[in-house]
DSSP file (Angstrom, degrees, kcal/mol; ACC not computed):
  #  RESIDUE AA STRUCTURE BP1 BP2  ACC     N-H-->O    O-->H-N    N-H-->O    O-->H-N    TCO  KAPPA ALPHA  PHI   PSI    X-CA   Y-CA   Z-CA
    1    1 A X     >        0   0    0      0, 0.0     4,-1.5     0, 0.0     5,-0.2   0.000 360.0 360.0 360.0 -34.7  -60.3  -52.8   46.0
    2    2 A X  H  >  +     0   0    0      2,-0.2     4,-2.7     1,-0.2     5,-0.1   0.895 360.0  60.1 -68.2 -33.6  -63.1  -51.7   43.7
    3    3 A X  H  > S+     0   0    0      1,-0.3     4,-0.5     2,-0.2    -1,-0.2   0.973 104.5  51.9 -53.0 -63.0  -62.3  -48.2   44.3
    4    4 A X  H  > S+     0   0    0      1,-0.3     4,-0.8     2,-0.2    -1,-0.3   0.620 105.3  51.6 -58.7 -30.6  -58.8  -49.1   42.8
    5    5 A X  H >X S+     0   0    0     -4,-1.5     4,-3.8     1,-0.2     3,-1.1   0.902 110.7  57.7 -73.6 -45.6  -60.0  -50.7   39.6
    6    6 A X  H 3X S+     0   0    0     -4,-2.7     4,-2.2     1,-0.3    -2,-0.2   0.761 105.2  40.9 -61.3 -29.1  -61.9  -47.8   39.1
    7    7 A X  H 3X S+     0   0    0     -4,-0.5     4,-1.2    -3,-0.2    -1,-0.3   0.450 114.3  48.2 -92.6  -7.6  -59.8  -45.5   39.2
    8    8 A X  H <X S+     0   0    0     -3,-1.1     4,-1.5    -4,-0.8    -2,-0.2   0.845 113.8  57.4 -79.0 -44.7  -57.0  -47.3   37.0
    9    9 A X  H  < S+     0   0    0     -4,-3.8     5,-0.4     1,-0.3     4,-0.3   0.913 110.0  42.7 -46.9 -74.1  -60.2  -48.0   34.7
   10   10 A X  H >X S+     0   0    0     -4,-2.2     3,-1.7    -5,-0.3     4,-0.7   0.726 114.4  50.5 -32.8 -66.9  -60.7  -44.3   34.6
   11   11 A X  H >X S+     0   0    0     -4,-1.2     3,-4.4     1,-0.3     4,-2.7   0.970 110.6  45.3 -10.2 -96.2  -57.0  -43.4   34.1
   12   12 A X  H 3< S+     0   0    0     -4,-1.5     4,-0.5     1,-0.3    -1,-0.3   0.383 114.3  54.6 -56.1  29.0  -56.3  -45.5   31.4
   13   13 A X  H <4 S+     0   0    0     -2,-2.5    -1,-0.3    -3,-1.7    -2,-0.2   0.346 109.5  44.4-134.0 -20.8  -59.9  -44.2   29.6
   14   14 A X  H <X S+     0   0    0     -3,-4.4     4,-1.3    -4,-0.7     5,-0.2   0.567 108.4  61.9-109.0 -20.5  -59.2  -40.8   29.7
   15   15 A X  H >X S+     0   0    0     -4,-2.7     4,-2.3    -5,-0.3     3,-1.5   0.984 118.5  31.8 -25.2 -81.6  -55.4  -41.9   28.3
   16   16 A X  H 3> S+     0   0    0     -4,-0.5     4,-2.5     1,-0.3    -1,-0.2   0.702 107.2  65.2 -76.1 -12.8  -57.2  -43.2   25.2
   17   17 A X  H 3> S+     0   0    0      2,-0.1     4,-0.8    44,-0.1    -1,-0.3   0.935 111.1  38.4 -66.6 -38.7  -59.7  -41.0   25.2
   18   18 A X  H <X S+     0   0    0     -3,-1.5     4,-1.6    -4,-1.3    -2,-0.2   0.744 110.8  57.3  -7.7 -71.9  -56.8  -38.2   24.4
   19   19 A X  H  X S+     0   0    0     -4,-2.3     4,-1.1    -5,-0.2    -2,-0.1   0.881 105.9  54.7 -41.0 -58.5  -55.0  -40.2   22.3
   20   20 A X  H  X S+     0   0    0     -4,-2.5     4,-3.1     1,-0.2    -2,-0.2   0.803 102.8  52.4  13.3-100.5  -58.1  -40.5   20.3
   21   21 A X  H  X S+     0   0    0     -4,-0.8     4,-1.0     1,-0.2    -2,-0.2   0.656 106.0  51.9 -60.2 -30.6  -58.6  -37.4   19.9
   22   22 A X  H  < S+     0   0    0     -4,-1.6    -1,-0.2     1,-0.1    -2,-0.2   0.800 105.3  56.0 -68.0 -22.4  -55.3  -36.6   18.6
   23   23 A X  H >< S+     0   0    0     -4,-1.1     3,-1.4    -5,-0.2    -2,-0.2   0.964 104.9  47.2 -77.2 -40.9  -55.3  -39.0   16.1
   24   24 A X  H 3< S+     0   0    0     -4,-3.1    -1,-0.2     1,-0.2    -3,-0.1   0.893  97.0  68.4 -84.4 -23.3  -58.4  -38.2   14.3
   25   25 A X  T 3< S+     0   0    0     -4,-1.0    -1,-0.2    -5,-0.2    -2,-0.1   0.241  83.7 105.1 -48.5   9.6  -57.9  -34.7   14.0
   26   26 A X  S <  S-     0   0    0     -3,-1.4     2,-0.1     1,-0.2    -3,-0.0  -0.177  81.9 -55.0 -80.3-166.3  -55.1  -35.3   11.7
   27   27 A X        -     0   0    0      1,-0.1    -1,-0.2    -2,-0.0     4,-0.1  -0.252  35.1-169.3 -45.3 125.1  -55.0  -34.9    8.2
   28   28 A X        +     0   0    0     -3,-0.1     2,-0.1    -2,-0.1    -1,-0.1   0.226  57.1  98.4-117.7  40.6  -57.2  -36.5    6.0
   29   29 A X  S    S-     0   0    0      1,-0.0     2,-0.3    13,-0.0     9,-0.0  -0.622  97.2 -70.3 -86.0 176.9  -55.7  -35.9    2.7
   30   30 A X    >   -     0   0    0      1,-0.1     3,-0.9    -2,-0.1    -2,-0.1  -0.689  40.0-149.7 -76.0 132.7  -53.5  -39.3    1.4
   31   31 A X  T 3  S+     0   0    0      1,-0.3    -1,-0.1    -2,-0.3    -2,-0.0   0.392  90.3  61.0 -93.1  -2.9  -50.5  -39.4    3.4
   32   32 A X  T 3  S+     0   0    0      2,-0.1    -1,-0.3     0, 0.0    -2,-0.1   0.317  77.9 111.6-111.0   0.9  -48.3  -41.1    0.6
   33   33 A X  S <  S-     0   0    0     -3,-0.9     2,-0.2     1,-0.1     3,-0.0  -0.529  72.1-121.9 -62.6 155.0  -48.8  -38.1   -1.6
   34   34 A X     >  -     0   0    0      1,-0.1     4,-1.6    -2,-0.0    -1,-0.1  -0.379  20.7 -99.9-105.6-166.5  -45.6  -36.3   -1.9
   35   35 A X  H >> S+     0   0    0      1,-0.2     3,-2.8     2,-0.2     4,-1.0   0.982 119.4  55.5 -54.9 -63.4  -44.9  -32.8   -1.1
   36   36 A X  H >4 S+     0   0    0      1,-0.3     3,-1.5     2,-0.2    -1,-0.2   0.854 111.2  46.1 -34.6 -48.2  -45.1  -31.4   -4.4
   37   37 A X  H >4 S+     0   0    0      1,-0.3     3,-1.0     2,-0.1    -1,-0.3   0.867 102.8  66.3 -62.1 -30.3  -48.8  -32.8   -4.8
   38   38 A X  H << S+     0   0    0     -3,-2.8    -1,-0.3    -4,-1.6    -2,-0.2   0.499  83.6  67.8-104.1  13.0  -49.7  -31.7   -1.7
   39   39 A X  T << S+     0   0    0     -3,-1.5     2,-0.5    -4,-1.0    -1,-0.4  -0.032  74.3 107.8-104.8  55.7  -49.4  -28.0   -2.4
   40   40 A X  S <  S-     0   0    0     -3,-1.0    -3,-0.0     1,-0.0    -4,-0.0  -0.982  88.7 -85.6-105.6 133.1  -52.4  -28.2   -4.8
   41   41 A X        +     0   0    0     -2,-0.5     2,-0.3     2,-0.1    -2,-0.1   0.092  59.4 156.8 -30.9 131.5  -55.2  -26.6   -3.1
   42   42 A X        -     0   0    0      2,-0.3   -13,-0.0    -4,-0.1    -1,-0.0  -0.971  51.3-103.2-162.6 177.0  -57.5  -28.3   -0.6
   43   43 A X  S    S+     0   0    0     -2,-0.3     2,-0.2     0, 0.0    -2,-0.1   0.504  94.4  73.0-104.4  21.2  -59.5  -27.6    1.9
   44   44 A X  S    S-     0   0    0      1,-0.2    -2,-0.3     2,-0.0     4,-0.1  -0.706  87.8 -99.2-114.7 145.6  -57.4  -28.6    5.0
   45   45 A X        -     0   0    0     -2,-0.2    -1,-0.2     1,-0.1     3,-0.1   0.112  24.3-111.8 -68.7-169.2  -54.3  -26.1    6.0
   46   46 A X  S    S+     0   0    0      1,-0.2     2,-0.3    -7,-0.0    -1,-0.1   0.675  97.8  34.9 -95.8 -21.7  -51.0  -26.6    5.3
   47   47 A X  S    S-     0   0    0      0, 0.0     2,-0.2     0, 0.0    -1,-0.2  -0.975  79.8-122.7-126.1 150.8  -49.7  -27.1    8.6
   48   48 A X        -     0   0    0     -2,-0.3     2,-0.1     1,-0.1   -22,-0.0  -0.668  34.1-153.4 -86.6 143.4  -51.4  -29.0   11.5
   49   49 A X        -     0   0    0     -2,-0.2     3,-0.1    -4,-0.0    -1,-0.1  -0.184  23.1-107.6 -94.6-157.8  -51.6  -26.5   14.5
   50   50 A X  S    S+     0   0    0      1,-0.2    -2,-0.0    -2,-0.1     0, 0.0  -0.324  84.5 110.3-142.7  62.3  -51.7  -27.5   18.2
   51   51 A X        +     0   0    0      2,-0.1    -1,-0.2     1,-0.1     6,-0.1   0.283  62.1  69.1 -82.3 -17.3  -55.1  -26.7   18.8
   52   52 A X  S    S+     0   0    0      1,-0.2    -1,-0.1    -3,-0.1   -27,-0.1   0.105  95.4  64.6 -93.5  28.5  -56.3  -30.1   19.2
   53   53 A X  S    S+     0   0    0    -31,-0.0    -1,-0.2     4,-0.0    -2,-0.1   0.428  81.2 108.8 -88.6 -37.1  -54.1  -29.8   22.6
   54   54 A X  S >> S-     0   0    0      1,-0.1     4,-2.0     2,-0.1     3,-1.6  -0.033  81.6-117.3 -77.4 176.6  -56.3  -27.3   24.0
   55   55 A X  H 3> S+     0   0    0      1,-0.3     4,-2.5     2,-0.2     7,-0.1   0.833 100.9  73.2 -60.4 -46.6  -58.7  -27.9   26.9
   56   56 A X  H 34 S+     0   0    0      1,-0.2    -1,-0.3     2,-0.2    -2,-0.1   0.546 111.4  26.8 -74.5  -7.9  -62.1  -27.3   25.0
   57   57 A X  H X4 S+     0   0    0     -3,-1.6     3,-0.6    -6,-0.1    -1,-0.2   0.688 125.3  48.0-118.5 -48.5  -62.0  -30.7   22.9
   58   58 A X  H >X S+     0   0    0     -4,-2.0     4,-2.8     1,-0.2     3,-1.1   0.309  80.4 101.9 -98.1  23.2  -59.9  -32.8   25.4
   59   59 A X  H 3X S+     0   0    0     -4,-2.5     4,-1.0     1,-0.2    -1,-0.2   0.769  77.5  56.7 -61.6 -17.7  -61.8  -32.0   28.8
   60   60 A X  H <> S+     0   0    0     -3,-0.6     4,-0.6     2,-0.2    -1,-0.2   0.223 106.1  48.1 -90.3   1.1  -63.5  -35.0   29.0
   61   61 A X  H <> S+     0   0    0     -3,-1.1     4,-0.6     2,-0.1    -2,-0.2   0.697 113.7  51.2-118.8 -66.0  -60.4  -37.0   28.8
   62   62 A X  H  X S+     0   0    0     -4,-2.8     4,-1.1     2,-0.2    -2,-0.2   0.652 104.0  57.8 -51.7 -46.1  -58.9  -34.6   31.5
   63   63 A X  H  X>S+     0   0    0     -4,-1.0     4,-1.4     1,-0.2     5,-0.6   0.937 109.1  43.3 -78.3 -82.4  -61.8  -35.1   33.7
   64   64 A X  H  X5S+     0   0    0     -4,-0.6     4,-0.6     1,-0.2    -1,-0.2   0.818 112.9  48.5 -55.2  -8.3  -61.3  -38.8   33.9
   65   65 A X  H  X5S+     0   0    0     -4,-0.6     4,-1.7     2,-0.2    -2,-0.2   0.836 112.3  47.9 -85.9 -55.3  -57.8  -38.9   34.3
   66   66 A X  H  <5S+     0   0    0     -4,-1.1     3,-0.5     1,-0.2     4,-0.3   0.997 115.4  46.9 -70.0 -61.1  -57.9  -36.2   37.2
   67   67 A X  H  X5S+     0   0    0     -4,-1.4     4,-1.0     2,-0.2     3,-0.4   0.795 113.8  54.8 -37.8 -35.9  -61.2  -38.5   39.1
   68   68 A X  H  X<S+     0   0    0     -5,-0.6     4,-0.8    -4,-0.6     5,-0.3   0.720 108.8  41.9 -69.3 -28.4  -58.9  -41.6   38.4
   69   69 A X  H  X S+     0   0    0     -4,-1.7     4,-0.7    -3,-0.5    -2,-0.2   0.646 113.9  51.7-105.5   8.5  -56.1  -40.2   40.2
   70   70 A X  H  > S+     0   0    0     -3,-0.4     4,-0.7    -4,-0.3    -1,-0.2   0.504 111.5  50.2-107.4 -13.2  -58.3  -38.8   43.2
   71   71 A X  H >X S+     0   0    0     -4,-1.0     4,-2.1    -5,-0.2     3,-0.5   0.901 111.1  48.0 -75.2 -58.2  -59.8  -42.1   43.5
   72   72 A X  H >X S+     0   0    0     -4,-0.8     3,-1.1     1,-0.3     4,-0.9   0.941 113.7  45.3 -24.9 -75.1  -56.4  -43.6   43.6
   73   73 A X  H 3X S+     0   0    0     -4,-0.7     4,-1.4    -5,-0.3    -1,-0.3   0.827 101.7  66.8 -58.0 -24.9  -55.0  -41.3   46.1
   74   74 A X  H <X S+     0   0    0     -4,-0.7     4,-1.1    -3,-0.5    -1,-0.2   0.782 107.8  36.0 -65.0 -36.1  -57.8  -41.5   48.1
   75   75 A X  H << S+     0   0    0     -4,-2.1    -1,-0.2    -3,-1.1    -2,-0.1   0.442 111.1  60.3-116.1  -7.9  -57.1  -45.5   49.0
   76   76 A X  H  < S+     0   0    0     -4,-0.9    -2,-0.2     2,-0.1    -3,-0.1   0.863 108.1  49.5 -96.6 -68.3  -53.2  -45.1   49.1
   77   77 A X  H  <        0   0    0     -4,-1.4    -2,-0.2     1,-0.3    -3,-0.1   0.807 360.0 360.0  13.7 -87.0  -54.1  -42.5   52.0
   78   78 A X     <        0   0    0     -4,-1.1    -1,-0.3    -5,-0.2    -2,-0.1   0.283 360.0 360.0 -39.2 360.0  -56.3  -45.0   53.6
């Protein structure tokens, strides 16, 4: 039974651990500026890419989620 808490624990910890990570990598100019303002130079691009997707920021995320879901399977086996 412990096994199974652990591995939902894990799951849902590499979820938000993800989630996280996407969220604060947005923008940080003011989001109620309107378009026009926001093409005055600053030092953040103009468009968000989808580099905060890739592996190299969110492995640790990955890592629990994939250990959560071999623990899991592991006792639904059993």
């Amino acid at each position: 039974m412990l096994t199974i808490w652990l591995g939902v624990l894990l799951v849902i910890a590499g979820l938000l651990y993800l989630a996280r990570q996407s969220i604060w990598r947005g923008r940080m100019s003011d989001p109620t500026t309107s378009q026009v303002e926001s093409r005055s130079p600053t030092l953040e691009p103009a468009r968000r890419g989808v580099r905060f997707l890739g592996l190299g920021t969110n492995w640790p995320g990955l890592a629990m989620m994939v250990v959560g879901a071999i623990l899991l399977l592991s006792q639904a086996i059993l």
